[in-house]
C-alpha positions in Angstrom: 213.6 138.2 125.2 212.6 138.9 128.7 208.7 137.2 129.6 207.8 141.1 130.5 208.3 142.3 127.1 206.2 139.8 125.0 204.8 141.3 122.0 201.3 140.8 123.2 198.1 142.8 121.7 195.4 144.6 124.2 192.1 141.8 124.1 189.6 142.8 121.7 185.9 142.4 122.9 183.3 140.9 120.6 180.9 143.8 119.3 177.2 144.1 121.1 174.8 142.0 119.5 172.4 144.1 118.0 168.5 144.0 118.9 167.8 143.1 115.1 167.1 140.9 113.6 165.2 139.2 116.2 165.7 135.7 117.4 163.4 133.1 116.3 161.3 132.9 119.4 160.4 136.7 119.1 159.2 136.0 116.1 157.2 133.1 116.8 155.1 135.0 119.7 154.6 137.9 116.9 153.0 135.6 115.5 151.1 133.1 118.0 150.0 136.0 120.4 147.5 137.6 117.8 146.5 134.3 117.0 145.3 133.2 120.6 144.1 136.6 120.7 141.6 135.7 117.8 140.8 132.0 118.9 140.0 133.1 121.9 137.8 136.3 120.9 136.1 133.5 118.6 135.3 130.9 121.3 133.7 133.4 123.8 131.8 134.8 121.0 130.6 131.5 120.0 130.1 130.1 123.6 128.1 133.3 124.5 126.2 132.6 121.2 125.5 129.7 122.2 124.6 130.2 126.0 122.1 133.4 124.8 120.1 130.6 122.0 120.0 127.6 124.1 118.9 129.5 127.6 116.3 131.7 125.1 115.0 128.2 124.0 114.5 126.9 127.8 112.5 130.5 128.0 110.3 129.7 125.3 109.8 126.4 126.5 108.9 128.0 130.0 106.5 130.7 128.2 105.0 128.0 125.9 103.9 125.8 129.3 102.9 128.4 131.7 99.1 128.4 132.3 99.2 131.1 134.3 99.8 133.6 131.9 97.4 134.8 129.5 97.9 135.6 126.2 98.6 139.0 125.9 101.3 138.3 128.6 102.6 135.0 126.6 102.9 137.9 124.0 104.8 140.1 125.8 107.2 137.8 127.3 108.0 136.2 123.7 108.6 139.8 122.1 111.4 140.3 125.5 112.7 137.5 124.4 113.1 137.8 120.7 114.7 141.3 121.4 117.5 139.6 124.2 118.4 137.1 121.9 118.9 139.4 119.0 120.9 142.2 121.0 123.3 138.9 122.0 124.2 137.5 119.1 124.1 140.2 116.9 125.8 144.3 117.0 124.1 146.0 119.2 123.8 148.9 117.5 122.5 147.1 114.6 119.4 145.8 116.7 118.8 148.0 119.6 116.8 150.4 118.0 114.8 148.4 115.4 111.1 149.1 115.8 107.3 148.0 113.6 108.5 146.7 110.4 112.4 146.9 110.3 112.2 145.0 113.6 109.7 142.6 111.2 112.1 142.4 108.5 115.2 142.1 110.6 113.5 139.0 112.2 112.6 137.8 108.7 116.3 137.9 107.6 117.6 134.6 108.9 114.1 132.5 107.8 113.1 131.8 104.2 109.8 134.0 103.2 108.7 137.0 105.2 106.9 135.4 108.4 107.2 138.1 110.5 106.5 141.1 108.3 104.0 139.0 106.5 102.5 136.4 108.7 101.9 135.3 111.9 104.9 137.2 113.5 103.0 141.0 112.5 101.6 140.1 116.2 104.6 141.8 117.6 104.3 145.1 116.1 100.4 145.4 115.9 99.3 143.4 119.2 100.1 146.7 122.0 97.4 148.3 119.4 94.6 146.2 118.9 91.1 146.3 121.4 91.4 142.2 122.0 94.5 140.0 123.3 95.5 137.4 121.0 93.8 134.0 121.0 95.1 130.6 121.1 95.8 130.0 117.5 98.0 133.3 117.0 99.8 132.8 120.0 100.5 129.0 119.2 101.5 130.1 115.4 104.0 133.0 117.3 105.5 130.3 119.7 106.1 128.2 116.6 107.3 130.9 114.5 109.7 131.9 117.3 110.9 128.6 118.0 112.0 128.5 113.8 113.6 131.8 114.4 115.8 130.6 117.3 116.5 127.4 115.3 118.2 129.7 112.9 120.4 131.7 114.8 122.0 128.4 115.9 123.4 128.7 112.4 126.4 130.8 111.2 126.2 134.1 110.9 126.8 134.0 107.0 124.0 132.1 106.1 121.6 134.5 108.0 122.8 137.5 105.3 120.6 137.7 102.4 122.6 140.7 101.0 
């Protein structure tokens, strides 16, 4: 047998690996990128949650101490504030518009009782319409009321539903 007449076959090439199934690191950043993605959505929430409550709580310290605003400006300032703090940590659309008594009850939702709607906190819808400013006492009971409400917010948002 002559070496140039060897009964050799043509080379066969392997097939082309195929894009499926996917190799074990595709699927592991299926996985971990939505994850990261929701932790962190979930820490800036939290950290802007955070950063609106404890900057509206240096606020009302600020308000409470000033002598150099009267009380129908303490008033004022402390209805601002309420309304930030709410359009940060809640839907915007849920808050924005809320005027008189749903504002009321939407403040009332994350305290026990009716304070706002019912007690001391009516100041903020009935003040702009009254003759007289507020005096000490209901400006005092507002400053405390509004220090409870902030005091709540620091909570979840699950145990502020009453639904």
């Amino acid at each position: 047998m002559q070496p140039t007449e060897l009964p050799l076959k043509d080379i066969h090439l392997p097939d082309a690996i195929g894009w499926w199934p996917p190799a074990i690191g595709w699927w592991l950043l299926a996985v971990l990128i939505p994850a990261l993605i929701a932790i962190v959505y979930w820490i800036y929430k939290r950290l802007t949650r955070k950063t609106a409550i404890n900057t509206a709580k240096k606020n009302l310290a600020a308000i409470k101490l000033n002598p150099e605003l009267d009380n129908a400006r303490k008033l004022r300032e402390l209805s601002m504030l309420l309304r930030r703090v709410a359009i940060s940590v809640n839907p915007r659309t849920e808050v924005a518009s809320l005027t008189g008594r749903s504002w009321l009850a939407f403040l009332d939702q994350s305290l026990s009782g009716a304070p706002f709607a019912e007690g001391g906190g009516q100041l903020l819808a009935t003040a702009p319409y009254r003759n007289t400013a507020p005096d000490d006492q209901e400006i005092t009971q507002l400053i405390s009321l509004c220090e409870d409400w902030l005091k709540a917010q620091t909570k979840p948002a699950k145990s502020k539903q009453k639904s």
